[in-house]
N, C-alpha and C positions, 0 to 999 in steps of 0.2 A: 302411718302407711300400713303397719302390719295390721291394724284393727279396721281401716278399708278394705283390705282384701277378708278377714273373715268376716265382716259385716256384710259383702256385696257378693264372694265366690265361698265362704263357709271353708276357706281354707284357713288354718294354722299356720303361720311362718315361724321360725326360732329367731329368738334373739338373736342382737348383732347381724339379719341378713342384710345385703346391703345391694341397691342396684345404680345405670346409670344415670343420670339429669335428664338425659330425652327421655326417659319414660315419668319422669314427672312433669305435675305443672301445679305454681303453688303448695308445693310439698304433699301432694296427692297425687295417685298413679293418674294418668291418663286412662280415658275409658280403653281406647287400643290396646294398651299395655297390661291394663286389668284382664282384658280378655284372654292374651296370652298365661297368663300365669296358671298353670298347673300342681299340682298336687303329687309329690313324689310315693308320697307312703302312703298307705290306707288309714294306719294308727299313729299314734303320736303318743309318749309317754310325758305324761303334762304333771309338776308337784302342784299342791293345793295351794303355793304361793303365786305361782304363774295361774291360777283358774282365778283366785282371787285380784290378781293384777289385772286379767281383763276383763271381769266385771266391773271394777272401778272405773276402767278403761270406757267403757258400753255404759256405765252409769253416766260421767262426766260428760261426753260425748249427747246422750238422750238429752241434759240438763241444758244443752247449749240452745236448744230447738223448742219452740213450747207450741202446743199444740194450738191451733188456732179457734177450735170452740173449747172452752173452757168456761162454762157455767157457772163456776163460784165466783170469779174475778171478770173484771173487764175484759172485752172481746177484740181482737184486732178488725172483727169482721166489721160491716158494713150492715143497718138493716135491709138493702137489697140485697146483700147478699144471702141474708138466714131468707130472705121471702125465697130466691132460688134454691136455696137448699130444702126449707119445706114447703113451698108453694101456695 
């Protein structure tokens, strides 16, 4: 949840924040509830374990998705679909 909200509103949450069930679904915020979420502080004092914890966080996360042109390996696309992409 916390790496939803800075991946989609670039906000920081701290550890251990915790909210209620109706603002989730599937263990992700609702878009509504995303949208209220606000940002209290301007700064945030962050150690280099927590910067490295959400890059792993944003790596692992990236690794679930794969891009769907992907030149070196097989393609999920269709070839009408590359014809629509390059005409």
């Amino acid at each position: 949840m916390c790496l939803q909200v800075f991946i989609e509103r670039g906000i920081l949450m701290p550890p251990g924040v915790r909210c209620c069930k109706r603002h989730l679904e599937r263990d992700r915020f609702r878009d509504t509830s995303l949208i209220d979420i606000t940002a209290t502080h301007k700064e945030a004092v962050v150690t280099p374990g927590d910067v490295a914890n959400l890059l792993q966080e944003l790596r692992a996360t990236i690794a679930k998705y794969k891009a769907p042109l992907n030149f070196d390996e097989g393609s999920r696309l269709k070839d009408k679909d590359y014809y629509n992409l390059t005409g």
